[in-house]
Phi, psi and omega in degrees: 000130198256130190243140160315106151350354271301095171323321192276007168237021176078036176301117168197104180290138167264136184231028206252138186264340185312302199294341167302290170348259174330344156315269177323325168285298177336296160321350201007095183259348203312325152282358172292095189289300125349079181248112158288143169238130173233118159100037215257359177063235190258010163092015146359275189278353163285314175324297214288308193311328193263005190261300184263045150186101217258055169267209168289115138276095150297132174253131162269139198196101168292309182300115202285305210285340181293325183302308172291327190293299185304342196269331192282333170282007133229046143052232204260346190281024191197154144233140198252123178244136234234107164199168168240115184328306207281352160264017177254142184246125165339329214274326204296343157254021156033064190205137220229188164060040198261132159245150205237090205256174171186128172245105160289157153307125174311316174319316190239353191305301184310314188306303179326281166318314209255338171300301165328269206307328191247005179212349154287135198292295197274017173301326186286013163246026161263104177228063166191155173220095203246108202222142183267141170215163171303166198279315182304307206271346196291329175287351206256325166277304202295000198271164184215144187339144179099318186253153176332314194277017185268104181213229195308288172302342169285290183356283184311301188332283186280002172283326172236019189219158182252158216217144168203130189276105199279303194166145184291192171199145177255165186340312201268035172231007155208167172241136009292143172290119197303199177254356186211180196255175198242136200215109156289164181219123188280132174214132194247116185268161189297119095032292171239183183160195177265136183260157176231098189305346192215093144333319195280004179285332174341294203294304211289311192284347137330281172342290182286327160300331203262333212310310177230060176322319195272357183287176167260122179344326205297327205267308184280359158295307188256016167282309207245336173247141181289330181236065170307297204284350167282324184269298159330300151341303183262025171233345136106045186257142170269149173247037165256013178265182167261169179298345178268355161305316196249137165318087181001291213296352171283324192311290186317305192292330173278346148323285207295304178278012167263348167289318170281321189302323195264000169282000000 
């Protein structure tokens, strides 16, 4: 059965089989019960996943004729969920010991990731997450205070997951060959963390510090809290920096006390 790409869901089959093999060794799966595929396309990399691990494997899959194509090429080793990731919530497979592989769609990979960390239930049974992103944006979860790529998506990123950048992959390892090049990323969650009660203050107090990277602290400070120099004051912020300045866990506390002002 012959499948078309689709342009319209960023469909770019990986066919390179070395760097599939590696994809997978990334996963440590030899203890693993629990495998997600988001995206498994025409099943490249499903192959290789039911070869080094013949335990439960779910594929998430939007494209219905790729749904069909996957139940007739491995039969039973595998369920196949006809769904868009981005409306599926983890917890629905009711499952612990899980790792999580993905080549997103470029279009939606951030949307995906910040959607995971801050607002799925069963995230906290994951435990490794191995995901391709476009390179601009995988650098961009890797940046770190201080550097250009540090801003809103490093934040969320490291408030629950620890990030290791495995090696890139290029144009010429899928077909249709994308425009750019590609980066996998290994992610382990934290264990331990900031608990933060309202997530979504994360997003709004990122949004608004990064909005106006080059600005000085001091204006989304006091854009969003009315008594800013008390709250600079017990968290020891100069508000003469820039937002690429402060250490996510600042990011974090600030979150939690724009959650209480506003209760």
């Amino acid at each position: 059965m012959k499948v078309k790409p689709k342009k319209s869901l960023g469909q770019n089959f990986l066919i390179n089989p070395e760097i599939i093999e590696k994809i997978v060794d990334c996963g440590n799966l030899n203890y693993i019960d629990n495998i997600v595929e988001i995206g498994p396309g025409t099943g490249n990399l499903t192959k290789e996943l039911i070869r080094k691990n013949s335990r439960n494997l779910f594929v998430i899959e939007k494209d219905e004729n790729l749904c069909n194509l996957l139940v007739k090429k491995f039969n039973n080793t595998l369920k196949v969920i006809n769904d868009d990731v981005l409306n599926f919530k983890l917890d629905r497979l009711n499952c612990t010991n899980l790792v999580i592989f993905g080549n997103l769609p470029y279009n939606i990979s951030t949307q995906i990731l910040v959607n995971w960390i801050l607002y799925d239930y069963n995230f906290i049974h994951i435990k490794k997450l191995v995901l391709m992103f476009q390179k601009e944006v995988a650098d961009r979860i890797l940046g770190n205070v201080n550097e250009k790529n540090y801003g809103r998506l490093s934040i969320i990123a490291n408030w629950k997951l620890k990030i290791q950048k495995e090696f890139d992959i290029e144009s010429a390892d899928f077909y249709p060959k994308p425009k750019v090049t590609s980066t996998l990323i290994s992610m382990i969650p934290k264990k331990n963390f900031i608990k933060i009660t309202n997530p979504e203050k994360l997003e709004e107090i990122t949004s608004i510090f990064f909005n106006q990277r080059r600005k000085m602290i001091k204006k989304p400070l006091n854009k969003i809290f009315p008594n800013s120099n008390i709250i600079a004051e017990k968290l020891n912020i100069d508000t003469n920096l820039r937002p690429q300045n402060l250490k996510p866990e600042i990011y974090f506390e600030l979150a939690e006390i724009l959650n209480k002002s506003d209760s």
